[in-house]
C-alpha positions as MATLAB code, in Angstrom:
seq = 'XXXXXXXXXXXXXXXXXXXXXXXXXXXXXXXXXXXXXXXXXXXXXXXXXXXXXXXXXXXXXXXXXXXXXXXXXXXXXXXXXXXXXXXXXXXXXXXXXXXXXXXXXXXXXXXXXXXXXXXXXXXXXXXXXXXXXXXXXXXXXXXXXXXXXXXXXXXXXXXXXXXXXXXXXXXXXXXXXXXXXXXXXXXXXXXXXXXXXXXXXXXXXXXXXXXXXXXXXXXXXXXXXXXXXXXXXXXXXXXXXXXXXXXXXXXXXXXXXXXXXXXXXXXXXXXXXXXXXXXXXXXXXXXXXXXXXXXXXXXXXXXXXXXXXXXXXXXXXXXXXXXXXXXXXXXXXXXXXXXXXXXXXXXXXXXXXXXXXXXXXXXXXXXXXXXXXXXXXXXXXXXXXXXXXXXXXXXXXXXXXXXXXXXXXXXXXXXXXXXXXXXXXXXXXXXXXXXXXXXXXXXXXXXXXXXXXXXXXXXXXXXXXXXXXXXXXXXXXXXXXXXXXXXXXXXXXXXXXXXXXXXXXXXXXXXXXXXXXXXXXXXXXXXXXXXXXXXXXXXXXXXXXXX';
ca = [
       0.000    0.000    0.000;
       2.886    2.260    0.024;
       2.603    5.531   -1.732;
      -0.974    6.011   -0.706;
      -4.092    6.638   -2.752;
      -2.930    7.366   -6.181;
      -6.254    6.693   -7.798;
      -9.868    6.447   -6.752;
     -13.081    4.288   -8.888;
     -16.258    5.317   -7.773;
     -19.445    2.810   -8.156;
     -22.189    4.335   -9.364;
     -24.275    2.454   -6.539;
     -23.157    5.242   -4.385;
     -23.850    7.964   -6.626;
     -27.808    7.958   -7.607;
     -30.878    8.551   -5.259;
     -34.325    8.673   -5.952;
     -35.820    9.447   -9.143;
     -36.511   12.999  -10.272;
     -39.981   14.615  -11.368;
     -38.928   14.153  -14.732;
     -38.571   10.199  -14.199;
     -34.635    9.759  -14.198;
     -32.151    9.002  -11.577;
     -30.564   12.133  -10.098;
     -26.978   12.202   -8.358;
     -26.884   12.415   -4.387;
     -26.045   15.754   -2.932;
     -23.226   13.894   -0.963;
     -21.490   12.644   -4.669;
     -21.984   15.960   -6.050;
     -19.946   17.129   -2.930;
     -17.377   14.324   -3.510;
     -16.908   15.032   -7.100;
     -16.420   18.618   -6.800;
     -13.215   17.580   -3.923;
     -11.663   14.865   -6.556;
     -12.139   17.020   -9.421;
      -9.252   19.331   -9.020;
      -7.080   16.674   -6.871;
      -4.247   15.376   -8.693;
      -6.157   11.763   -8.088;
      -7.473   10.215  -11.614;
     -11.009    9.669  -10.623;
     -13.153    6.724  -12.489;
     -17.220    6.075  -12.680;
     -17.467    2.286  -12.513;
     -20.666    0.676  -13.605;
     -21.127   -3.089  -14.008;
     -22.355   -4.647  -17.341;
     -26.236   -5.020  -16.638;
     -25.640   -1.894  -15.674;
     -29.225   -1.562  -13.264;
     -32.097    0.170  -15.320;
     -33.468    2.057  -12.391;
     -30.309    4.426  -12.597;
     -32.496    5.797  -16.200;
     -35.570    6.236  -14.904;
     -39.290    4.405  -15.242;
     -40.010    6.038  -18.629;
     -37.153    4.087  -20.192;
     -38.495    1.061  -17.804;
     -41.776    1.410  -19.687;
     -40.137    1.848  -23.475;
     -38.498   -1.620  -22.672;
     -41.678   -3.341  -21.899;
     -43.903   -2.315  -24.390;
     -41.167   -3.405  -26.909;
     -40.228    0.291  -28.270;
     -36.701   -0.240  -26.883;
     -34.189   -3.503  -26.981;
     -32.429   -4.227  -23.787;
     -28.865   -3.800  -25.129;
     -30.403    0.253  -26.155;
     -31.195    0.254  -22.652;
     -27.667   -0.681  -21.275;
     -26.784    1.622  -23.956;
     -28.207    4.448  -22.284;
     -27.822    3.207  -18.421;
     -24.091    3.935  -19.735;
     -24.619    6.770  -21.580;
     -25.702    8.353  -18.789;
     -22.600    7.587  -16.319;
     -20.434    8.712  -19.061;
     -22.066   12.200  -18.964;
     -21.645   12.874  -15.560;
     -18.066   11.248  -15.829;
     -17.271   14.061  -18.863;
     -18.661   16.564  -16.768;
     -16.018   16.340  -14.260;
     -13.843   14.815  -15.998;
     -13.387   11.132  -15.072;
     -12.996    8.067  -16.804;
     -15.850    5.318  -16.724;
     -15.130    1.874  -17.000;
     -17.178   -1.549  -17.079;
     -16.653   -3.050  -13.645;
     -17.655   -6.551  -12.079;
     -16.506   -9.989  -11.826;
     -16.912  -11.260  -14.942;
     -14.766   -8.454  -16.409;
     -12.184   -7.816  -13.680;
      -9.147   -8.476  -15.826;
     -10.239   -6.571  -19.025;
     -11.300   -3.417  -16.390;
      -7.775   -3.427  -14.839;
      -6.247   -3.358  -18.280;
      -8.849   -0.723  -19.620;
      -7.420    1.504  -15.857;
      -3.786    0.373  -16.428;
      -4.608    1.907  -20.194;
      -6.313    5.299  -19.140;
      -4.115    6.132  -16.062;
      -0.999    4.112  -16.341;
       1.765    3.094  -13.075;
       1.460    6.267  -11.393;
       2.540    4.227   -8.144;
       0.133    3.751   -4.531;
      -3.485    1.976   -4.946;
      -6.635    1.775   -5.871;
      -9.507    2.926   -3.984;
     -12.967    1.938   -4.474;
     -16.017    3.112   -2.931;
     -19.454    0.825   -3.265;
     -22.198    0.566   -1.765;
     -22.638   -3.601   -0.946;
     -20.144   -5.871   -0.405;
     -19.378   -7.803   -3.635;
     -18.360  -11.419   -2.297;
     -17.625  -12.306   -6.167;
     -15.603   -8.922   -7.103;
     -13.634   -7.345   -3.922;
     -12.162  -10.504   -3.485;
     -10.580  -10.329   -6.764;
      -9.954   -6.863   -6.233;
      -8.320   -6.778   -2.912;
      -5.641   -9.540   -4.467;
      -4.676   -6.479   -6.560;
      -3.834   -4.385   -3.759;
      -6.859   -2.595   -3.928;
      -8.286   -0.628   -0.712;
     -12.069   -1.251   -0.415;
     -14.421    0.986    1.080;
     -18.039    0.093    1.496;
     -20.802    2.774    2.302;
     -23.720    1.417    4.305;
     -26.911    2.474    6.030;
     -26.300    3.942    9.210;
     -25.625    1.139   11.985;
     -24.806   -1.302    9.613;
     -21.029   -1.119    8.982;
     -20.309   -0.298   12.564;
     -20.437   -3.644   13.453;
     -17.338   -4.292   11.465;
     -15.525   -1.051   11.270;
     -15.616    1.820   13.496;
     -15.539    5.962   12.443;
     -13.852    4.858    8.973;
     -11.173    2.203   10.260;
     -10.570   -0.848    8.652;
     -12.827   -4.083    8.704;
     -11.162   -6.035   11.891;
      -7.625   -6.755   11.111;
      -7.957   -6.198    7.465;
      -6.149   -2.835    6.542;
      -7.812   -2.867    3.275;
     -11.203   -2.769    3.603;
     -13.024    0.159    5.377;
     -16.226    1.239    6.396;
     -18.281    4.593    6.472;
     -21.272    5.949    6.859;
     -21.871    8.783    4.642;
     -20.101    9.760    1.647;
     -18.326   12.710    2.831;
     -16.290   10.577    5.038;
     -14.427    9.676    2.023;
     -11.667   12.094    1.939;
     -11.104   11.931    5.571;
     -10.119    8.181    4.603;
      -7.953    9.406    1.783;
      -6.131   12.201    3.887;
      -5.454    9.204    6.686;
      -3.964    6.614    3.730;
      -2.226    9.064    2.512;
      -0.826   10.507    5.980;
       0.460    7.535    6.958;
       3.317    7.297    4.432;
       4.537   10.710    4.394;
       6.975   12.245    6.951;
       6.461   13.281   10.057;
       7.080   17.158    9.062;
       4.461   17.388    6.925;
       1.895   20.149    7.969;
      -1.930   18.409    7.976;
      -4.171   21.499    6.625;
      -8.071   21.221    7.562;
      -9.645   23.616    5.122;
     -13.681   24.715    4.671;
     -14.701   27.585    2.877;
     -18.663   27.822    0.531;
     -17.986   25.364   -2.118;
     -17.986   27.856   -4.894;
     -15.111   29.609   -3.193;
     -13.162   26.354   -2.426;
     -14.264   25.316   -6.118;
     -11.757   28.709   -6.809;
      -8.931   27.744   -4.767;
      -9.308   24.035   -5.740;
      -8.541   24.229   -9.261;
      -5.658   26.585   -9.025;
      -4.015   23.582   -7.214;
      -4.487   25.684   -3.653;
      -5.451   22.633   -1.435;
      -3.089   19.232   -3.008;
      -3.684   15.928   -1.062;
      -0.291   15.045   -1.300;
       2.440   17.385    0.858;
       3.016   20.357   -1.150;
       6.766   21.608   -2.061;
       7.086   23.138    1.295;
       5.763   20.408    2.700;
       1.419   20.655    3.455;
      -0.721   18.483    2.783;
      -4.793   19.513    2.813;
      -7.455   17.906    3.804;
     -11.372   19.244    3.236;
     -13.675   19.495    6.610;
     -17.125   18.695    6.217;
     -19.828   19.985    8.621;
     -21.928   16.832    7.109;
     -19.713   14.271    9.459;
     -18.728   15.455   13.447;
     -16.225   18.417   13.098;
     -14.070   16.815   16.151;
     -13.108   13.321   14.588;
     -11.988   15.606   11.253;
     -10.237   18.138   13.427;
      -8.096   15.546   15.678;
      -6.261   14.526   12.278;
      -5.023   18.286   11.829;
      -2.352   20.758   12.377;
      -3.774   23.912   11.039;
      -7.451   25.039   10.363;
      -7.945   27.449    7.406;
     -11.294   28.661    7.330;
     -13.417   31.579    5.716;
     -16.072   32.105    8.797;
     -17.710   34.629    6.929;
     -19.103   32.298    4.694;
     -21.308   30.918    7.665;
     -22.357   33.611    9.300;
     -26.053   33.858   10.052;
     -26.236   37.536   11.773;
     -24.566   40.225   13.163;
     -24.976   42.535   15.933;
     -23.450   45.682   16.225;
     -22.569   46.592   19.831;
     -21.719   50.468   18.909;
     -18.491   50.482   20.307;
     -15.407   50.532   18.559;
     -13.555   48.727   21.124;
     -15.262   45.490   21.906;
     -16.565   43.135   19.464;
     -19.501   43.225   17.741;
     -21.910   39.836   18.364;
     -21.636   37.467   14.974;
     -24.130   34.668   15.066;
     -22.292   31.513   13.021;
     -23.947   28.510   11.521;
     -23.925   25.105   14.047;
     -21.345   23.689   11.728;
     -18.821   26.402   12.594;
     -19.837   27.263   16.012;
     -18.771   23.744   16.794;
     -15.486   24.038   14.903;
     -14.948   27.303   16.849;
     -15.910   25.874   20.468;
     -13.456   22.836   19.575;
     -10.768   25.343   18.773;
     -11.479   26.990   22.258;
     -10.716   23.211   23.845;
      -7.654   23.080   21.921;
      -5.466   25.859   21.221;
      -2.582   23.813   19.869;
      -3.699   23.763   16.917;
      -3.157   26.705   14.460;
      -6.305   29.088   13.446;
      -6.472   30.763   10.259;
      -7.535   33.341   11.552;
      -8.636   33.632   15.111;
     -12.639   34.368   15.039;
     -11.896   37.678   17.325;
      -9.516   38.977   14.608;
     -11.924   38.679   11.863;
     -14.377   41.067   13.822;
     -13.282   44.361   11.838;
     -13.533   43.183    8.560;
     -16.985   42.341    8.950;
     -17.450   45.927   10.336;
     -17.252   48.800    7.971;
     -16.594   51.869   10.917;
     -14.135   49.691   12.438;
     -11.906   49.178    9.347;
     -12.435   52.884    8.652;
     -10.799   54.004   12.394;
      -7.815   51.101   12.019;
      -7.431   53.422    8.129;
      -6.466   56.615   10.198;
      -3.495   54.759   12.004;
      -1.968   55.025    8.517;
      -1.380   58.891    9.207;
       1.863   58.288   10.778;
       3.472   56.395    8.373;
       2.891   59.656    5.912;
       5.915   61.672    5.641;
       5.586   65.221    4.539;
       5.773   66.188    0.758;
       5.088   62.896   -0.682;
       1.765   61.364   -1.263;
       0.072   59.906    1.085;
      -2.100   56.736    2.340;
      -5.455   57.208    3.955;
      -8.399   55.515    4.169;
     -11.540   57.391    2.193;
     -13.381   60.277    4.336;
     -16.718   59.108    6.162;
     -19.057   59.448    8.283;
     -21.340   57.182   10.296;
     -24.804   57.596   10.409;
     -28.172   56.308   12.578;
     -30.445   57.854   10.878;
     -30.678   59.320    7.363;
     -32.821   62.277    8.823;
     -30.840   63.707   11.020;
     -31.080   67.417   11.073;
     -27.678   68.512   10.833;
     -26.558   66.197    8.230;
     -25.149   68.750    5.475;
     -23.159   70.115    8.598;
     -21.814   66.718    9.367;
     -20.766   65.825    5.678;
     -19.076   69.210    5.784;
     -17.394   68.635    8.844;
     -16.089   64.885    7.675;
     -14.581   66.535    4.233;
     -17.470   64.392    2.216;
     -18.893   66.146   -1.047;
     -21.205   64.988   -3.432;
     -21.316   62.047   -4.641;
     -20.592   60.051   -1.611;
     -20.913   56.311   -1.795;
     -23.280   54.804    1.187;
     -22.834   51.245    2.808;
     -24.209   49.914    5.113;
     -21.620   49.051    8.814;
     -21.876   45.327    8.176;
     -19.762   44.929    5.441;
     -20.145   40.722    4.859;
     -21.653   37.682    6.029;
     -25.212   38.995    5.971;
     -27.964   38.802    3.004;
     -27.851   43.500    2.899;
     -24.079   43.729    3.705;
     -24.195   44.829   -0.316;
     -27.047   46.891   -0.474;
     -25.699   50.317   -0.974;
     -26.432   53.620   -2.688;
     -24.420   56.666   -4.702;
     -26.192   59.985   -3.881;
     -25.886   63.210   -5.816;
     -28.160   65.363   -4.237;
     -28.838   66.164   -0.252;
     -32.330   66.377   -0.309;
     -32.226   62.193   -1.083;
     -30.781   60.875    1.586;
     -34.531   60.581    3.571;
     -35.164   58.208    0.812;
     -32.779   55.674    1.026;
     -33.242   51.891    2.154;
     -29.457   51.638    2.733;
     -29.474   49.375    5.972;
     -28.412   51.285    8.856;
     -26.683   51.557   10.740;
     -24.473   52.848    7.826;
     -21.435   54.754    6.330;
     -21.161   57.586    4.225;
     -18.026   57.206    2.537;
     -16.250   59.792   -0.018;
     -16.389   58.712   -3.327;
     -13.053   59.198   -5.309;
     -12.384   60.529   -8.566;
     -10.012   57.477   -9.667;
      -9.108   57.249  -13.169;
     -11.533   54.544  -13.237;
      -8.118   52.715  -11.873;
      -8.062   50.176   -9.490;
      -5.036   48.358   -7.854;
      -5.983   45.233   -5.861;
      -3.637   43.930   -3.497;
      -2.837   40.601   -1.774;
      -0.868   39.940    1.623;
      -0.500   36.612    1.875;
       1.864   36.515    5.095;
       4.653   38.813    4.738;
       4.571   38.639    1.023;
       2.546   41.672   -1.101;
       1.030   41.107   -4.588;
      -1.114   43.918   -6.578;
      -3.106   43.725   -9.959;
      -4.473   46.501  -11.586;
      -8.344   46.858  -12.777;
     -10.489   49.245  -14.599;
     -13.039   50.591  -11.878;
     -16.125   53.078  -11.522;
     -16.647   56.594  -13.507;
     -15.227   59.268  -12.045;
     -18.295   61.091  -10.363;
     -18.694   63.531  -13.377;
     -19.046   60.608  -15.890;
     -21.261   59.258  -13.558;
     -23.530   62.621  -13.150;
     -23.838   62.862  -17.035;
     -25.529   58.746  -16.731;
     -27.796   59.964  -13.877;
     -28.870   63.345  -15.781;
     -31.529   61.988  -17.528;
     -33.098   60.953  -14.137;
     -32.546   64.087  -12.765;
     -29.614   62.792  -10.767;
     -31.470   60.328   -8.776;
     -29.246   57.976   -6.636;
     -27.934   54.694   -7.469;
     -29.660   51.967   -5.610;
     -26.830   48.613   -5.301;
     -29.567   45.699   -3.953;
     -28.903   42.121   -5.168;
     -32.499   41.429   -3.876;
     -35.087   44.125   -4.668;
     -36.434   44.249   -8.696;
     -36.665   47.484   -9.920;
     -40.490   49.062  -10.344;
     -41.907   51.074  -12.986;
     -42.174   54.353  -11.443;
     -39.354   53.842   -9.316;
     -37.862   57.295   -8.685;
     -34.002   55.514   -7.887;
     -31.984   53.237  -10.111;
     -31.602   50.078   -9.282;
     -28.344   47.589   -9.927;
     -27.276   44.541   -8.814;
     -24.098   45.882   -7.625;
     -21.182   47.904   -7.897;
     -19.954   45.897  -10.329;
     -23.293   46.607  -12.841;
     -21.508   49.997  -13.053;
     -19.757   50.591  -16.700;
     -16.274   50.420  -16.533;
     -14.759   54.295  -16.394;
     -13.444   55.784  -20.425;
     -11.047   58.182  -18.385;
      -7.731   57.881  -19.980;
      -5.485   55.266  -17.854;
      -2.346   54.912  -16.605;
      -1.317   51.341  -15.424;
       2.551   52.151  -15.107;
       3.739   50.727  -12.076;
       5.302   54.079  -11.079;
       1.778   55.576  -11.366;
       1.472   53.925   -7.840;
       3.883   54.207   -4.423;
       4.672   50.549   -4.273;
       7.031   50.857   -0.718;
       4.128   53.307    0.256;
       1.862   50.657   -0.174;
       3.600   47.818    1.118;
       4.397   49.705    4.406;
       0.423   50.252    4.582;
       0.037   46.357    4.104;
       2.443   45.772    7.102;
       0.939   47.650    9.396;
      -2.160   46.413    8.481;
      -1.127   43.192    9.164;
      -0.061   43.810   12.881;
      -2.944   45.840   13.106;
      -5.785   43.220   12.153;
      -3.447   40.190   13.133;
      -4.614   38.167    9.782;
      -2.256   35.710    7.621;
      -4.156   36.592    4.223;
      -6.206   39.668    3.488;
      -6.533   42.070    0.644;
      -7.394   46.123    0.135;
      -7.834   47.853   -2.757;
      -6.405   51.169   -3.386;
      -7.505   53.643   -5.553;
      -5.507   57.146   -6.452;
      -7.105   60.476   -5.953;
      -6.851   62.486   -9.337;
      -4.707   65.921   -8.335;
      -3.538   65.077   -4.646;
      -2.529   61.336   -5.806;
      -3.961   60.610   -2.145;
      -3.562   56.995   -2.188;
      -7.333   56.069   -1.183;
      -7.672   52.368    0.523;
     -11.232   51.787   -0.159;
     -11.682   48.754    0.745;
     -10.618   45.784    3.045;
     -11.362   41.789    2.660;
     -10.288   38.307    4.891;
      -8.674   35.649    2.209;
      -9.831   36.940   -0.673;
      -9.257   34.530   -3.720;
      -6.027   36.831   -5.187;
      -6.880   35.006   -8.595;
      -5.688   37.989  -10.578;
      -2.051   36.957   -9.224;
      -0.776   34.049  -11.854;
      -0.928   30.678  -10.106;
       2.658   30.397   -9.866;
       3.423   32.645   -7.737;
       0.426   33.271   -5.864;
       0.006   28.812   -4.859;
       3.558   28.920   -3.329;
       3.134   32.025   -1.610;
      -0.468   30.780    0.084;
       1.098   27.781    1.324;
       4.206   29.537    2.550;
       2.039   31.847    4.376;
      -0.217   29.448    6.263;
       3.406   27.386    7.327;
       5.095   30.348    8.358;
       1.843   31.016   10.564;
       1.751   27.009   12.072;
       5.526   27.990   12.770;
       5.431   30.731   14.195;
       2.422   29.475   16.924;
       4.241   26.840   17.557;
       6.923   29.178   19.281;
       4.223   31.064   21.237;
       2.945   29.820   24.531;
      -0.394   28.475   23.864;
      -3.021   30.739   24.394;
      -6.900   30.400   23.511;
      -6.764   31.179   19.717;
     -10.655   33.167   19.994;
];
């Protein structure tokens, strides 16, 4: 078994559940969830089917075609396979004809496909297959079988082997599969080797995933990753780990702000991480990525606006400067002394409204671009909220990446400046800009609506994406002491520059962001450097609760 899992063959018993309202078969939740963790793994992943292939996995309309005659049975194993091979291409896997009467033509057809890439076989069923996994397990093969809850435990406890049998396992559900993998695979590698717990919203793991982010096999500066899964008990996936990377803002369920700047606010988080972060609390050995406490600003708008004016100092006189954009916090869009307040907080029109909750909750986006006092008492921006200066740009935008102690930046095109943007609001007589992913726009509706920032066009001003049109050491000082400021591993800001002053404007702060407009090369290396100079560098603190 040495080497590990090198390849995995998936039955298709464990991939269909009940039939759909249109009559056909439809793939488990829990295999959609497995396929989207092998796809991007450097693990060739096969579909295997056996040769009277079952016809329930097409459907009962194809059931009925058979028995009034208007199909042949071979058309129907013809289209039982057809099927398979679909969702095989979709992901990208193989499929292959597997059972006992075809055991030695199916490990030629593998051999063919994937070749002697070293380790074994694993395959996942559903029943065990006296005739087959015999055969199989002569081959070196490691067996898993899923069963219905009680079953297997008879046999095999929380995915160990079968008895004394190390090749043959047993699990309940099928997101205990890569906790198997991770453990086959752990056992051969060397004790140095950092074990990475990871969980993030699939479609943002689905990001990191295929730029090679999370490899199941120790990367070149030696980590090895292993997805958590809120579907199987967080503490028997945790106990296998060194390090827990997580993006908590992903499960957040509410947020309540406690109007002061110096506790935190009160951030309500699914069951699934509430339990990871109570475990964490019971064992502060293990490395956090990030601590939940130091992700508290980030989901606060005011708060990352106050930690912005620390930058002052780093200023020197006669050069440009950093700053964060002028605001101004508001309770209530009424208040009678409003113009004096803008006034007194440098803001102008346009100013750009958001709401203090920056992330994690369903309105965090909802914001608004106002021309004209008098239109502030009509907006729905959530409040409490912030008015925030907007900048005249260059429709430039520079995005930048700490990951650790290393600084990346990409350039964008951005917003209008706001006189572009007046001359698209004149013909509504300069009504604001409504940002709501949620609300539809009416007829008569006196604001325009967008989906978000983003709906914006793209500035015409003329651009100038030199890298001396920017204060790279300025910038990179900023990022520094941003980073002992918020205490994070991997963040990013963007930074826009003020047309005339060349104020550079930080407009907006993020916890790991994706950084996918840094090539793969050289972003991949730096992410895992970062989270292993972070494991090392706990490791020489005394342990202290990481919350």
């Amino acid at each position: 078994m040495g080497g590990g899992v090198r390849r995995v063959v998936l039955d298709e018993s464990v991939l269909f559940g009940c039939e759909d309202p249109t009559g056909k078969a439809s793939l488990l939740p829990a295999a959609e969830y497995l396929f989207r963790k092998l796809r991007h793994s450097t693990i060739p992943t096969g579909i295997s089917h056996r040769l009277d292939l079952s016809a329930q996995k097409v459907g009962g309309l194809i059931l009925y075609e058979l028995r009034e005659g208007i199909i042949s049975y071979e058309t129907l194993l013809c289209r039982c396979a057809s099927l398979l091979q679909g969702v095989a291409a979709q992901y990208s896997f193989d499929c292959f004809v597997l059972d006992a009467s075809s055991t030695d033509s199916a490990l030629n057809e593998i051999q063919l496909a994937w070749g002697d890439i070293g380790g074994s076989i694993l395959y996942l069923v559903s029943y065990n297959n006296d005739a087959l996994l015999p055969k199989l397990r002569t081959r070196d093969w490691l067996i898993v079988i899923l069963g219905s809850i009680g079953q297997e435990r008879a046999d095999g406890v929380d995915g160990g082997p079968a008895g004394e049998d190390s090749s043959m396992f047993y699990i309940n559900k099928v997101e205990e599969l890569p906790l198997i993998i991770f453990r086959l695979n752990e056992k051969g590698i060397s004790n140095n080797v950092v074990k990475v717990g990871y969980i993030m919203k699939p479609s943002r793991e689905e990001d990191f995933s295929k730029r090679g982010a999370f490899p199941i096999y120790p990367s070149q500066n030696g980590l090895i990753f292993m997805p958590l899964s809120f579907a199987v008990p967080i503490s028997s996936q945790l106990q296998e780990v060194d390090v827990v990377l997580h993006k908590a803002t992903d499960e957040i369920m509410s947020i309540e702000l406690n109007g002061s700047s110096e506790l935190p606010n009160k951030i309500t988080y699914t069951r699934g991480m509430q339990e990871l972060r109570m475990y964490m609390e019971r064992h502060p050995d293990i490395c956090l990525i990030d601590p939940f406490n130091n992700i508290d600003p980030v989901v606060d708008r005011l708060k990352i606006q106050q930690i912005l004016l620390g930058l002052e100092d780093i200023n020197k006189p006669g050069c440009c400067k950093i700053r964060g954009p002028h605001f101004l916090k508001v309770d209530n869009f009424n208040e009678p002394n409003l113009v004096q307040s803008l006034s007194e907080s440098k803001l102008s029109l346009p100013s750009i409204i958001k709401p203090q909750v920056a992330c994690g909750v369903a309105d965090a986006h909802s914001m608004a671009i106002v021309f004209r006092v008098e239109d502030f008492k009509d907006l729905s921006v959530p409040l409490p909220a912030v008015i925030q200066e907007y900048v005249d740009h260059s429709s430039t935008l520079f995005k930048f990446y700490v990951l650790g102690e290393k600084v990346f930046y990409a350039v964008k095109k951005s917003t209008p400046n706001a006189g572009t943007l007046k001359k698209l609001c004149e013909k509504n007589e300069l009504k604001p800009l409504i940002f709501d992913r949620k609300r539809v726009c009416a007829i008569n509706n006196p604001m325009i609506l967008l989906h978000s920032l983003k709906s914006l066009p793209t500035g015409k001003e003329k651009q100038d994406l030199k890298d001396q049109s920017i204060d790279i050491k300025l910038v990179t000082d900023a990022a520094s002491r941003l980073r002992r400021a918020l205490d994070l591993t991997i963040f990013g800001f963007d930074v826009v520059i003020q047309e005339g002053s060349g104020d550079h404007v930080i407009v907006d702060v993020n916890y790991l962001p994706s950084f996918k407009e840094v090539p793969d090369n050289v972003a991949i290396p730096a992410f895992w450097d970062a989270i292993k100079e972070k494991f090392e560098s706990s490791k020489k603190k005394p342990t202290t609760n990481p919350n």
